[in-house]
N, C-alpha and C positions, 0 to 999 in steps of 0.2 A: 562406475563409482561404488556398486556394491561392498559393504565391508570397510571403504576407505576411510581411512584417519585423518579428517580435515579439520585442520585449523581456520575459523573465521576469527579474523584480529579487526578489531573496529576501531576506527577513530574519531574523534572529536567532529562532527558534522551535524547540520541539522538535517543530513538527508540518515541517517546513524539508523532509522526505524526502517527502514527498506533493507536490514540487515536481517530482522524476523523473516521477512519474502525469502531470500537468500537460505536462510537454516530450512526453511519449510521445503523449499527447492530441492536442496540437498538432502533431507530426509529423503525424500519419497524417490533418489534416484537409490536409497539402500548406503549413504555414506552414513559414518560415525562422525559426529560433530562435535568440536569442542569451540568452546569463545573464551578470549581475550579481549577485554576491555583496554584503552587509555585511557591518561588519565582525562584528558578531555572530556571520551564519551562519557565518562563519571556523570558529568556534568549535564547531560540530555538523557540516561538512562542509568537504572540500576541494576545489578544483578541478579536478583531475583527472577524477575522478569524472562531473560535467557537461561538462567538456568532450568525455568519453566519449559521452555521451549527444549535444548538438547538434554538434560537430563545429563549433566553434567557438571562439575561443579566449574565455575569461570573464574579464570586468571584475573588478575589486577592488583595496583599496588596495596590496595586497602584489605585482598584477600588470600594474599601470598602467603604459603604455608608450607614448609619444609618438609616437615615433620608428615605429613600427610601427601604430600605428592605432588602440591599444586605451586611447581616453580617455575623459573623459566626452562630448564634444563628436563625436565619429563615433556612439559609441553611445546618443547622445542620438535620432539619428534614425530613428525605424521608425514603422510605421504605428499601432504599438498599445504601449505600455506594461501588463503585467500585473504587479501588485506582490503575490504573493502566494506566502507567509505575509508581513502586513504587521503589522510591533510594535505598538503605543500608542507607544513614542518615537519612531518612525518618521513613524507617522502624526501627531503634533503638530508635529516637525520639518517636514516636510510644507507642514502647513497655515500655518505663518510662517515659511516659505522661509527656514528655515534651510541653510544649502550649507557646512556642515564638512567634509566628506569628498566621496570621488570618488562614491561611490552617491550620495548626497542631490545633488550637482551636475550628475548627468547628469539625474536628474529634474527638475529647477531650467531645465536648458537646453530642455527636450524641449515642444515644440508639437504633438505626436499626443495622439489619444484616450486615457485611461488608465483601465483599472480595479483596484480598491483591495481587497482580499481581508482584510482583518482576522483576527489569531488571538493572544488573551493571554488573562491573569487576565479572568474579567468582570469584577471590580471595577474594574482597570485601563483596561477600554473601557468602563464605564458612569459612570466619572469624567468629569464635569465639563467639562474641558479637553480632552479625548479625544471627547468629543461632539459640543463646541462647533467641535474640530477637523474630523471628520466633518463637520459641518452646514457647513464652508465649505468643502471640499474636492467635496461632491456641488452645493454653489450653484455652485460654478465647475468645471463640467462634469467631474469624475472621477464613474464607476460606482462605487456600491458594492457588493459582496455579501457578506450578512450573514452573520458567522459562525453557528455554529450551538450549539444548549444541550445539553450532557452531562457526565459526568464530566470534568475537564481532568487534564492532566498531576500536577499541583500538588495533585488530589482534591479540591478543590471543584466543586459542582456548580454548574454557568451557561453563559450563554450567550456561549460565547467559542471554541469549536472553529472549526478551518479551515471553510469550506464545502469538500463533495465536489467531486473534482479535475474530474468531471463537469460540475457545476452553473459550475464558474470558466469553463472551456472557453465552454458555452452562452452565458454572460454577456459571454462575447470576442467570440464570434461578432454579437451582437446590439449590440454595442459600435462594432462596426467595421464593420456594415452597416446602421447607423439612416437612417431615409430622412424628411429634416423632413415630408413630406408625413400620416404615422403620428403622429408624436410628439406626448403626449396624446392622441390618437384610442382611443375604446374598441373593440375586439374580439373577440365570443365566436366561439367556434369549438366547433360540438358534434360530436359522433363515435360511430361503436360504434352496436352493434345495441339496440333492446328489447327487452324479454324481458315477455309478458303473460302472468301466473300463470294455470296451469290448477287448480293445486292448490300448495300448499306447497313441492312437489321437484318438480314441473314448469314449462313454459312455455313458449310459442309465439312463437320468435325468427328469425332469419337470419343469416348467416354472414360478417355484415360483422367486419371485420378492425379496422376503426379505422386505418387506417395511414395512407390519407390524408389522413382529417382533423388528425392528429398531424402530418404532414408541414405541412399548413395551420395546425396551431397554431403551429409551430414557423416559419415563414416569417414569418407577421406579429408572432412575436415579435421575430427577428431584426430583422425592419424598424422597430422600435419604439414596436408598438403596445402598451397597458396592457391583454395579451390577458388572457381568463380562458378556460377549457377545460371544458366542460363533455363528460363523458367516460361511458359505462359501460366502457371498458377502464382498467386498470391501466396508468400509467407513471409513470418519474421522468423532473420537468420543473423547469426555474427557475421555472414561470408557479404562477399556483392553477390546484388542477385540482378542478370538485364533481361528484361521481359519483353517477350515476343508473342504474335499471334499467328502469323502466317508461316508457311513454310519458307518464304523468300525470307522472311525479318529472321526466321531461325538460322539460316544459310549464310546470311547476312553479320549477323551475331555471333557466328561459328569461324566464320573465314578473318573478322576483326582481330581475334585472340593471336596471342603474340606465345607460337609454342615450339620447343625445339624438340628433334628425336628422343627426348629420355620422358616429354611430359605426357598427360593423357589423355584422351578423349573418352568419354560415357557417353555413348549416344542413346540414352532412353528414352529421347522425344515419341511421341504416336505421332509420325508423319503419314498424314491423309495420301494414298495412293492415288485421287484421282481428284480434282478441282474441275470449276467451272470454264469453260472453253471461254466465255463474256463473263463480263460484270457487268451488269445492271447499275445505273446511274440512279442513286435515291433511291428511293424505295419502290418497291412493283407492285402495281395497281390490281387488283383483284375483279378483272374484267371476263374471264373465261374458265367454265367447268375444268381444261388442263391444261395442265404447262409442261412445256416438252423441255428438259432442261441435260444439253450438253457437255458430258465432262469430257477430260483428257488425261491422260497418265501425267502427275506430277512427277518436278523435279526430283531427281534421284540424288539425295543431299550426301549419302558420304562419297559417292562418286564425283561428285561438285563441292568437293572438296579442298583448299590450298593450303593444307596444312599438313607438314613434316612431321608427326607425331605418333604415338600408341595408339591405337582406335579400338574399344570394344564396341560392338554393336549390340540391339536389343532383337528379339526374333518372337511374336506373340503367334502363336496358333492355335489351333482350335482339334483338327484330326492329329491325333496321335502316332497314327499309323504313318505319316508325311512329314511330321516335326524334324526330327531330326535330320532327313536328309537336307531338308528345305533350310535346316540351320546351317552345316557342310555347306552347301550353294551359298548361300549367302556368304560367310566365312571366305570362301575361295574368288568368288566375284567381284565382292569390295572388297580385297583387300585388306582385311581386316585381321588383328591380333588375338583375336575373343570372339567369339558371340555369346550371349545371355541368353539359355531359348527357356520359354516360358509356355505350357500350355493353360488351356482354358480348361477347367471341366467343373463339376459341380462344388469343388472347394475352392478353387483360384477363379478370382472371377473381377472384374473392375472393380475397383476400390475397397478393395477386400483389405486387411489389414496384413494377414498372412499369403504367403506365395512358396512356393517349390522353383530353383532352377538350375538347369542342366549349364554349367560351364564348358562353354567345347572351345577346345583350342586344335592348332596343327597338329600337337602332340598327344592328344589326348581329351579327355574331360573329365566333369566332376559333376556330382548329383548334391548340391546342397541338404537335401530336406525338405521336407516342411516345417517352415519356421515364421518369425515374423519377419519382416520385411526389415526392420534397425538390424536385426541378427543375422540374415544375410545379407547384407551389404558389407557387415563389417568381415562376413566368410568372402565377399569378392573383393578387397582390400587387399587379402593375404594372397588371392589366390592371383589377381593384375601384379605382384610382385614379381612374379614367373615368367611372364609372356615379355 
């Protein structure tokens, strides 16, 4: 988003003040922000106020100015329009290009990407016309993001709240950096350590962090793919996220996905090489100086696999001297289109924020860097384009 020329257009809501969150969002990803007012939002806010915030002067019918620059037609051009909080009149207007006023004609003018943020009565967006609205607005390339179901202003309960200023942000992002080559393409992205139960309150895990592969979900979101995340960490995301613990639940959640030869697998789960031979019923009692505890080679999950698809694998080591061959093996063994190899040493290390990796394919490889971990995921995007 760095540099980027965004348009925030607000509408008349009383959720309208969750549009500061949104500007502040977008600052700090490095966009250039401009607001547009309706004339509604008049009515809950002034401009003052936003032009405090982007340092800009703001559109509206009350401060339309030719002569100075500030029309529909300058402000028609940025690279992203974001219309959120977006009314039901808005959005009907909208979709039969209506151009009454100076907000509705700067959209009317504007040839950028757009996305459409919705926030009213549900009844009001579950109407008919407001549907039918939506349904031509997303066939002719506007994003939409669903509002969300809870108490409304009004105390009805539905599905009609803003989406989190978060969730709009994310949806900009992947808006403005959709790469046709994704589009349609399916890709999971799995992450986060297993945990194989020794007993009820325990279990035998690692200390993976999940961040890169988050950072990978998030990449080929952006790029727009119809990712799904299959997680044992906790996060909020625009994508689904289904969360597993065990290596079965992972295998389990991996063989579910409905993927054909063009889509993709990321396997960067830390699947535990070796589990408990028993489980212990409840919890184990603490009767004896030691306990002899039996594991066995866990399941070998991309081998245990039923899925027709791309597969990159992830490959963590530690000796240098042995990585790479060990990545080749692996590569050749599963089956696999990619491997990700990743060493350990005193800069890469668990839940580091930056990482280094060697991309090896049949044909070759590639040495990303060291970088951060958003910044190579979006380098393995281009580079899964090839294989």
């Amino acid at each position: 988003m760095k540099n980027k020329k965004i348009l925030l257009a607000v509408c008349g809501s009383v959720s309208f003040y969750k549009a500061y969150e949104i500007i502040s969002l977008l600052k700090s990803e490095g966009a250039d922000v401009r607001v547009m007012l309706s004339d509604g939002a008049l009515r809950f806010a002034n401009l003052i106020s936003f032009e405090a915030l982007v340092q800009n002067r703001v559109l509206s019918s009350i401060s339309e100015d030719w002569q100075s620059g500030l029309n529909h037609i300058n402000y028609s051009k940025n690279d992203l329009i974001i219309i959120a909080p977006a009314s039901a009149n808005t959005i009907n207007k909208i979709a039969h290009g209506v151009a009454d006023n100076v907000f509705l004609q700067t959209i009317l003018a504007s040839t950028c990407p757009k996305l459409i943020a919705p926030a009213a009565n549900n009844n009001m967006l579950e109407n008919f016309t407001t549907k039918n609205s939506l349904e031509i607005l997303s066939k002719n390339g506007y994003d939409i993001c669903e509002p969300v179901s809870k108490i409304l202003a009004c105390g009805d309960l539905g599905k009609g709240a803003l989406a989190d200023p978060q969730i709009i942000v994310e949806m900009a992002k992947r808006t403005l950096n959709q790469d046709n080559f994704y589009k349609g393409k399916k890709v999971v992205v799995t992450g986060g350590a297993t945990t194989e139960k020794i007993d009820d309150v325990r279990g035998i895990t690692n200390f993976s962090s999940g961040k890169m592969a988050k950072a990978l979900a998030d990449a080929f979101y952006y790029a727009g793919a119809e990712l799904t995340f299959i997680s044992s960490n906790e996060f909020s995301a625009p994508y689904p996220i289904i969360k597993f613990s065990s290596s079965e639940e992972l295998l389990n959640a991996i063989n579910s996905q409905n993927l054909s030869q063009n889509d993709l697998l990321v396997m960067c789960a830390a699947v535990s090489d070796y589990k408990p031979k028993t489980k212990f019923n409840g919890k184990m009692k603490k009767s004896q100086n030691e306990l002899n505890l039996e594991l066995v080679l866990n399941t070998d999950i991309l081998k245990s696999l039923n899925l027709n698809c791309k597969k990159i694998g992830f490959k963590m080591e530690m000796d240098r001297a042995l990585a790479k061959q060990n990545a080749i093996n692996m590569l050749n063994s599963k089956n696999l289109n990619a491997v990700c190899l990743n060493v350990l040493d005193e800069k890469i290390k668990f839940g580091s924020d930056q990482t280094k990796i060697d991309f090896i394919t049949p044909n070759g490889e590639f040495d990303t860097g060291f970088d951060t971990k958003p910044n190579i995921a979006q380098k393995i995007t281009e580079l899964a384009k090839q294989i």
